[in-house]
VEXLO-462699 format. One record per residue (C-alpha): residue number from 0; x negated, y negated, z. Coordinates in pm, 1 decimal, always signed. Layout:
VEXLO-462699
   nr      east     north        up
  NUM         X         Y         Z
...
//
This chain:
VEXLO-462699
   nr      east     north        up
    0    +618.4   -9400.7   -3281.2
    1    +919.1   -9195.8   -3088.5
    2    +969.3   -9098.1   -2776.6
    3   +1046.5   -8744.4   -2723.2
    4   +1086.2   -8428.3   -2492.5
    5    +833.3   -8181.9   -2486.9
    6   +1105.4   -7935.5   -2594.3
    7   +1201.1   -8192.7   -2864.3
    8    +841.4   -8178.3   -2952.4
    9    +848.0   -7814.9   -2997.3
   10   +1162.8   -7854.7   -3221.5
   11   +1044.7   -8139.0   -3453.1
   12    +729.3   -7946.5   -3548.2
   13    +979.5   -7571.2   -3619.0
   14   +1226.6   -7840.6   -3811.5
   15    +913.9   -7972.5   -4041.5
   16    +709.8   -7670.9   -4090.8
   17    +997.8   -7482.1   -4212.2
   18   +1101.4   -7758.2   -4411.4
   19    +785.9   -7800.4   -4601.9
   20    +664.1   -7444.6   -4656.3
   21    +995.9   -7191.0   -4718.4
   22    +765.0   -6858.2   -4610.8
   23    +749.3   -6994.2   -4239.4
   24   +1078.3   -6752.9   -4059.4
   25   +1135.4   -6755.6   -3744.8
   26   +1229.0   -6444.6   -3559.7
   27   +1350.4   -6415.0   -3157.3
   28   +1592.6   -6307.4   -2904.6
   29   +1873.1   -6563.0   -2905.6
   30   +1725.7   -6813.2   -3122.8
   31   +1961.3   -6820.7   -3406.0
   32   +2318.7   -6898.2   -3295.1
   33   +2224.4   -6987.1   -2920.4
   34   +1956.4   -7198.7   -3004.2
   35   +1694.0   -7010.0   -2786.3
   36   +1739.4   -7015.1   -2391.1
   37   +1591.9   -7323.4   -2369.6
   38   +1735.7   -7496.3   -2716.8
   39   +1394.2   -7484.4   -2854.3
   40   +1527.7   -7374.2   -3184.3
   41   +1867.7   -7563.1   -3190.4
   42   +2019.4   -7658.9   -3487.6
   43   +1755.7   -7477.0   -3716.8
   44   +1975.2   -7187.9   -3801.6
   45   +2239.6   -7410.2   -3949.7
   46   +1974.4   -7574.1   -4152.5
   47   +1783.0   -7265.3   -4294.9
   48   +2026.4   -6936.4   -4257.9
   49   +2034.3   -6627.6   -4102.2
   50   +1727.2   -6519.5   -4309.0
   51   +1474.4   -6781.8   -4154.6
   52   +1634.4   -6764.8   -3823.7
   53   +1642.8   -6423.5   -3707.1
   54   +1824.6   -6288.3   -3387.6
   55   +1618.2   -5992.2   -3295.2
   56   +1745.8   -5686.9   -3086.1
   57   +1576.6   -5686.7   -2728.0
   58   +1255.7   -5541.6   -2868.9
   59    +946.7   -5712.2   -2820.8
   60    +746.7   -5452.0   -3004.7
   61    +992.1   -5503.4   -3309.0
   62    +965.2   -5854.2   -3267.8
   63    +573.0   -5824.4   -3265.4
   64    +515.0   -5575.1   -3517.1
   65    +748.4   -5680.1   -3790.3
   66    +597.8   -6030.7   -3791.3
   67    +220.3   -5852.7   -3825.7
   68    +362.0   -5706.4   -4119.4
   69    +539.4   -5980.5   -4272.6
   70    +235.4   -6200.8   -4264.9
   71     +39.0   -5991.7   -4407.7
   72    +243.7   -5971.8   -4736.9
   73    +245.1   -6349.2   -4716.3
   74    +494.7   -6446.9   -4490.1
   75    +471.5   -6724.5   -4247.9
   76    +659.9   -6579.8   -3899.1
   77    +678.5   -6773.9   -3598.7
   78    +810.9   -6479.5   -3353.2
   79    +938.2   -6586.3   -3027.4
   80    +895.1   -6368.3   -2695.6
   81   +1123.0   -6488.0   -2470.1
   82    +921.7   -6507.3   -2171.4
   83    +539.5   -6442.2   -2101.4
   84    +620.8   -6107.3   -1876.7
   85    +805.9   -5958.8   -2163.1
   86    +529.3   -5986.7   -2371.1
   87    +356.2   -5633.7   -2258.4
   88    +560.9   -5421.6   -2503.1
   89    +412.1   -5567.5   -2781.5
   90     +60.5   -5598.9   -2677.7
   91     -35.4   -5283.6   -2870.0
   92     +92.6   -5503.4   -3177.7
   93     -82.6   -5815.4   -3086.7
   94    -383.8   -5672.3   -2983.8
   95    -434.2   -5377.3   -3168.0
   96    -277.5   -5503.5   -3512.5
   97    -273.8   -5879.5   -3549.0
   98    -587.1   -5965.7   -3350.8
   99    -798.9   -5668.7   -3509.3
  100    -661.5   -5728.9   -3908.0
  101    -946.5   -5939.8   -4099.9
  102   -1251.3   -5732.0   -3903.8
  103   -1092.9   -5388.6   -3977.2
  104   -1023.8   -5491.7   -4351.8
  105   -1328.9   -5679.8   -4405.9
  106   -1162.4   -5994.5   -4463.0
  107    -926.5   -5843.5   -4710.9
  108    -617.3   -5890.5   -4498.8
  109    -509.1   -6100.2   -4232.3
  110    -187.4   -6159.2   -3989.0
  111    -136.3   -6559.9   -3997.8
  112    +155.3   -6528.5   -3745.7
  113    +222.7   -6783.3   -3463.8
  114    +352.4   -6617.3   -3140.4
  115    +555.1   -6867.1   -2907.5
  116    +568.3   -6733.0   -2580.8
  117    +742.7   -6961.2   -2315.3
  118    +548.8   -6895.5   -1942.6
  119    +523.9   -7105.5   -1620.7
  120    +610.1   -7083.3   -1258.4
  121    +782.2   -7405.5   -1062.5
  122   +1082.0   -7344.2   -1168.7
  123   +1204.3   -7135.6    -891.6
  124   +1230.0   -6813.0   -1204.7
  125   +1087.7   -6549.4    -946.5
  126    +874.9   -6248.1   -1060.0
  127    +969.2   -6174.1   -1399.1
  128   +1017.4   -6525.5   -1507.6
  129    +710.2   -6703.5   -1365.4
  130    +417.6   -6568.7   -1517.7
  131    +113.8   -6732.3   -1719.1
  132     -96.3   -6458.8   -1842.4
  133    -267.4   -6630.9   -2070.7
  134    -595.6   -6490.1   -1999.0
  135    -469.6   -6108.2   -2123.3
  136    -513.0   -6264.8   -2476.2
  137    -841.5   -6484.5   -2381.4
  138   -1062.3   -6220.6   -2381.4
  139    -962.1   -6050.7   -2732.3
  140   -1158.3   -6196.0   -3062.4
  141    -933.1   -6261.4   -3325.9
  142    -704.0   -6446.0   -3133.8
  143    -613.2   -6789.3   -3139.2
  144    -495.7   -6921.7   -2785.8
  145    -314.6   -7204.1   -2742.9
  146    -182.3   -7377.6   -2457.9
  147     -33.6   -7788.8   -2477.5
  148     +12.0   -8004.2   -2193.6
  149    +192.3   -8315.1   -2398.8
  150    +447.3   -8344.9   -2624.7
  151    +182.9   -8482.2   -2878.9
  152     -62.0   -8181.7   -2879.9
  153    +304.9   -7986.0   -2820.7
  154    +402.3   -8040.0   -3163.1
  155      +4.0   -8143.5   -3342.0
  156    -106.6   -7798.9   -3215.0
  157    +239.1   -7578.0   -3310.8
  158    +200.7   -7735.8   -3649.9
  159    -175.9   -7679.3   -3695.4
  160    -121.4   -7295.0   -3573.5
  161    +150.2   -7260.4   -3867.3
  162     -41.6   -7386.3   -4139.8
  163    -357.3   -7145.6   -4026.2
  164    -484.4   -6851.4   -4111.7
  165    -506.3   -6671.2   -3810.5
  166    -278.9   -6520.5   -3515.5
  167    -223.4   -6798.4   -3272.1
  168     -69.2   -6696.2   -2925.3
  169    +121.7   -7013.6   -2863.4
  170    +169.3   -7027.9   -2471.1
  171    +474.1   -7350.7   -2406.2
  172    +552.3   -7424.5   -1992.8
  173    +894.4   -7386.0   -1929.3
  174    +862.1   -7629.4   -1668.2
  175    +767.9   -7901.0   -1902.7
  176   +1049.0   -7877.6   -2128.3
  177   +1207.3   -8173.3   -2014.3
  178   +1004.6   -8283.7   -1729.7
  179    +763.5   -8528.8   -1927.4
  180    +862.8   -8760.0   -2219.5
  181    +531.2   -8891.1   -2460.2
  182    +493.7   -9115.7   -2796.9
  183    +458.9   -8890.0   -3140.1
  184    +451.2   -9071.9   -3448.2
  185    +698.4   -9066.0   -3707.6
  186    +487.1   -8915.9   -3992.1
  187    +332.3   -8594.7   -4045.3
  188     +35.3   -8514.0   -3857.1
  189    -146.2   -8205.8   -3688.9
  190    -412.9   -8178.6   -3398.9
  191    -708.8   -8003.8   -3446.1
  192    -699.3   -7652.0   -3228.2
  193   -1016.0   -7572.5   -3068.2
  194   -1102.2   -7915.7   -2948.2
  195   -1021.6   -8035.2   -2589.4
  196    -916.5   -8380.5   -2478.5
  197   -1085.4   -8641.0   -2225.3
  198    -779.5   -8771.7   -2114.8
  199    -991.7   -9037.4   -1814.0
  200   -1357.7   -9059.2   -1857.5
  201   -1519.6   -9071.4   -1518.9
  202   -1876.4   -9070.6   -1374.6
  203   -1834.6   -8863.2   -1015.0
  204   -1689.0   -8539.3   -1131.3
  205   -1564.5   -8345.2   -1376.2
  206   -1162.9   -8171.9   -1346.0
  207   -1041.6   -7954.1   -1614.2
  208    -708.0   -7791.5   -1669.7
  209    -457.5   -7737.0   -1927.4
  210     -55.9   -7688.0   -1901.7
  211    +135.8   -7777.2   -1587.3
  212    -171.8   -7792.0   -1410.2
  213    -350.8   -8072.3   -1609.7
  214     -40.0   -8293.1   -1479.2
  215    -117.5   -8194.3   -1143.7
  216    -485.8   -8272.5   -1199.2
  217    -338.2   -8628.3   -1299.4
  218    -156.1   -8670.4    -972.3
  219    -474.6   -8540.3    -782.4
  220    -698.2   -8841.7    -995.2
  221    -434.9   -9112.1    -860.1
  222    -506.5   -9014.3    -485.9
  223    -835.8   -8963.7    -536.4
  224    -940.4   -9276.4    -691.7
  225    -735.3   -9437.5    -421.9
  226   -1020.5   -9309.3    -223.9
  227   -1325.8   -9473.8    -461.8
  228   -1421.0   -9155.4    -640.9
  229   -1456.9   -9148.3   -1052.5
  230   -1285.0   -8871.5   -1145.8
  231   -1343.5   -8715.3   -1560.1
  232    -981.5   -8560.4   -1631.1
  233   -1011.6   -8283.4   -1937.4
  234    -726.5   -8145.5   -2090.1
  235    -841.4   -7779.9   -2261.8
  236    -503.5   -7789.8   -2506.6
  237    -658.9   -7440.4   -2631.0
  238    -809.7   -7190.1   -2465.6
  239    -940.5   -6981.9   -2738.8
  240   -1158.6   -7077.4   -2885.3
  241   -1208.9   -7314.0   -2591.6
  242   -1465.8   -7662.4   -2657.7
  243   -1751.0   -7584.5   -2473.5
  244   -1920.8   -7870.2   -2622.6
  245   -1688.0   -8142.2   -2414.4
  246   -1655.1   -7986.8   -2135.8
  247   -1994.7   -7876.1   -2095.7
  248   -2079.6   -8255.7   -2158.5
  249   -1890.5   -8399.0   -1923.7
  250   -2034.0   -8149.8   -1674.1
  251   -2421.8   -8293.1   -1729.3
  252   -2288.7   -8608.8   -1661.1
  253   -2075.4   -8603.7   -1371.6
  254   -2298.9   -8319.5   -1192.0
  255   -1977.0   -8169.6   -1033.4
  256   -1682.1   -7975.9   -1200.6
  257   -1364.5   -7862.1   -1027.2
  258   -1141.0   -7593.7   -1281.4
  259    -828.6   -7573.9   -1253.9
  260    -544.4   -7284.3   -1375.6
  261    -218.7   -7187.1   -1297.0
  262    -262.0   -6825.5   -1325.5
  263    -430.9   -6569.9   -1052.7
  264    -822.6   -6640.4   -1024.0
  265    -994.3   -6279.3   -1066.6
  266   -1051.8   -6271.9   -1417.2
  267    -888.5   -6617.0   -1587.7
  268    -998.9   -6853.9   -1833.7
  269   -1170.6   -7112.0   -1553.8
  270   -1390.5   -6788.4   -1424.6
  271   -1539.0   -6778.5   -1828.6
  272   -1554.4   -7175.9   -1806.8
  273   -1772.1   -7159.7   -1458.7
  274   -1959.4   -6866.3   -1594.3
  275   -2075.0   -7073.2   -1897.6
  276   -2161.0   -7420.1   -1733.8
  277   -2372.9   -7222.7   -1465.7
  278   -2559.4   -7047.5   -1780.5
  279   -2600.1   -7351.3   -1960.7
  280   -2600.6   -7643.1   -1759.4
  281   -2719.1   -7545.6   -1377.8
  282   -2974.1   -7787.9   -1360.9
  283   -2723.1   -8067.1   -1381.2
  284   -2499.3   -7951.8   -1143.6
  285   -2546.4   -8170.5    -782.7
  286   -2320.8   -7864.2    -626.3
  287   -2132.9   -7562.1    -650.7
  288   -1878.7   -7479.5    -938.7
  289   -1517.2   -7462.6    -783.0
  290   -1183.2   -7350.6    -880.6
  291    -801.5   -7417.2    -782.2
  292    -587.8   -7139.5    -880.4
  293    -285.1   -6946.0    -816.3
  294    -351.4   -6652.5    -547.8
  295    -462.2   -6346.5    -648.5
  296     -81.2   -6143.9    -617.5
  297     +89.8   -5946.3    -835.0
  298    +393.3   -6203.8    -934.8
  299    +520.2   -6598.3    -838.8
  300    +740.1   -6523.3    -564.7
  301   +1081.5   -6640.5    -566.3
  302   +1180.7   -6831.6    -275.6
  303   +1042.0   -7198.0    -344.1
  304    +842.3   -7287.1     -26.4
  305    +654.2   -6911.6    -139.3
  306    +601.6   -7064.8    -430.6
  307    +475.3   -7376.9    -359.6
  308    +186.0   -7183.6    -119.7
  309    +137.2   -6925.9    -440.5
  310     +38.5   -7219.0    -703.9
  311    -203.5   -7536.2    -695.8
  312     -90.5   -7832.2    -663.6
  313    -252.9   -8148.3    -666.3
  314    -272.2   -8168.9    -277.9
  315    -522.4   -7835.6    -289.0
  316    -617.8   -8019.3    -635.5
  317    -816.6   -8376.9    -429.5
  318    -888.2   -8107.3    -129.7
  319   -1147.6   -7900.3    -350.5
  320   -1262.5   -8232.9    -509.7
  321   -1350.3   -8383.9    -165.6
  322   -1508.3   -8073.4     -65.5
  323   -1725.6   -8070.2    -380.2
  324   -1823.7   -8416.6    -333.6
  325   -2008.3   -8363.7     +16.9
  326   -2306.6   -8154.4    -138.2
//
């Protein structure tokens, strides 16, 4: 075992998958001789060439589009969208095209493509470098929507999304780049996608979250054990197809579920989570179904004490947990 970034993470898993199957390319702004903005791709061009690491113009539709092709002559393309609210021009492609492929061809063709697309606020990046719209893509069959928390699942998921079959949206939090540090082994291995992870097993009630928000979950769980309450911690890891099985689980058993997200509330992934454990598990439940989000605005706003107020944190995290725990 190593001990890694979760940038490094990201890296390591590029480095390997390219390594061991030449039809995985990687194409991006900035990502050959730069490295990417964030040095997610450093190094990689000098290893494989200008034809597996491809500067792109600043065209995300281009970006987008030419991977849906590519993969479906057989290609492997890992495109890279710079930043989740740059991602719109190439929704027609992503939605339309790569999501849509196998059930408009009857399983004749298929786009296995793996989108990176680097979101997240915290990080003081303002409007149109702050987003998480992860739940555009959660609603839309044919997708594959991941989301890691760890440098582990960082680079076990990335891995497992290039060797599929499918197109994966592959949401990475800027702010945890560098900000955590985990244990990945030293040989090759993958994580399964579609299955979430108990992180703390718990008997009072149930958190879930995924990304930035799972660590602030984490920090809520210290304080709130403090206090004498069990807390469950469940880390999604991906969101589509998301594992109703464990979370649904550890709903019947603690009674009491608390959902957590760092994008706006109306319509994200935690309001499909709450929807399903009131269809399917209401008679377990010892009180209401909550959630801890970020307000419902159109962008993170810049100035950081704005911020702050705009996203959960694990403060508002044990507040909603307490509150849940008087019914």
């Amino acid at each position: 075992m190593k001990t890694v970034s979760f940038i490094q993470a990201i890296n390591e898993a590029l480095f390997e998958e390219m390594e061991r199957d030449e039809r995985v390319f990687l194409i991006g702004q900035d990502i050959g001789i730069y490295g990417g903005v964030f040095k997610a791709t450093k190094g990689l061009l000098d290893k494989f060439g200008p034809l597996r690491v491809i500067d792109a113009p600043i065209s995300e539709v281009y970006i987008a589009g030419g991977s849906v092709g590519a993969a479906m002559v057989g290609l492997k393309p890992v495109p890279e969208i710079q930043f989740a609210d740059f991602i719109t021009p190439s929704m027609d492609q992503i939605i339309q095209q790569a999501a849509k492929m196998r059930y408009r061809s009857g399983g004749q063709w298929t786009s296995p493509m793996t989108l990176r697309v680097c979101c997240g606020g915290e990080v003081g990046g303002g409007p149109y470098h702050s987003q998480t719209n992860e739940q555009w893509f959660f609603s839309q069959p044919g997708l594959i929507v991941v989301l890691p928390s760890t440098p582990y699942d960082a680079k076990g998921l990335l891995k497992a999304a290039i060797r599929g079959d499918d197109p994966v949206i592959f949401f990475e939090h800027k702010k945890l780049y560098r900000m955590i540090k985990g244990e990945i082994p030293d040989e090759d291995y993958t994580v399964p996608i579609g299955k979430a992870a108990v992180r703390k097993e718990g008997k009072d009630i149930t958190l879930v979250a995924y990304g930035l928000m799972y660590h602030k979950c984490l920090q809520a769980v210290e304080t709130l054990e403090k206090e004498g309450l069990s807390c469950e911690l469940i880390d999604m890891r991906t969101l589509l197809p998301w594992d109703r099985e464990t979370i649904l689980e550890s709903v019947k058993k603690t009674s009491r579920a608390v959902l957590v997200q760092e994008n706006t509330k109306t319509g994200g992934v935690m309001a499909e989570v709450a929807a399903t454990i009131m269809e399917e598990v209401f008679d377990y439940l010892d009180a209401p179904v909550q959630r801890v989000c970020g307000l419902d605005v159109p962008n993170a706003p810049f100035a950081p004490p704005m911020e702050h107020f705009f996203l959960p944190n694990a403060e508002k995290i044990a507040r909603v947990a307490r509150k849940v725990m008087e019914f």
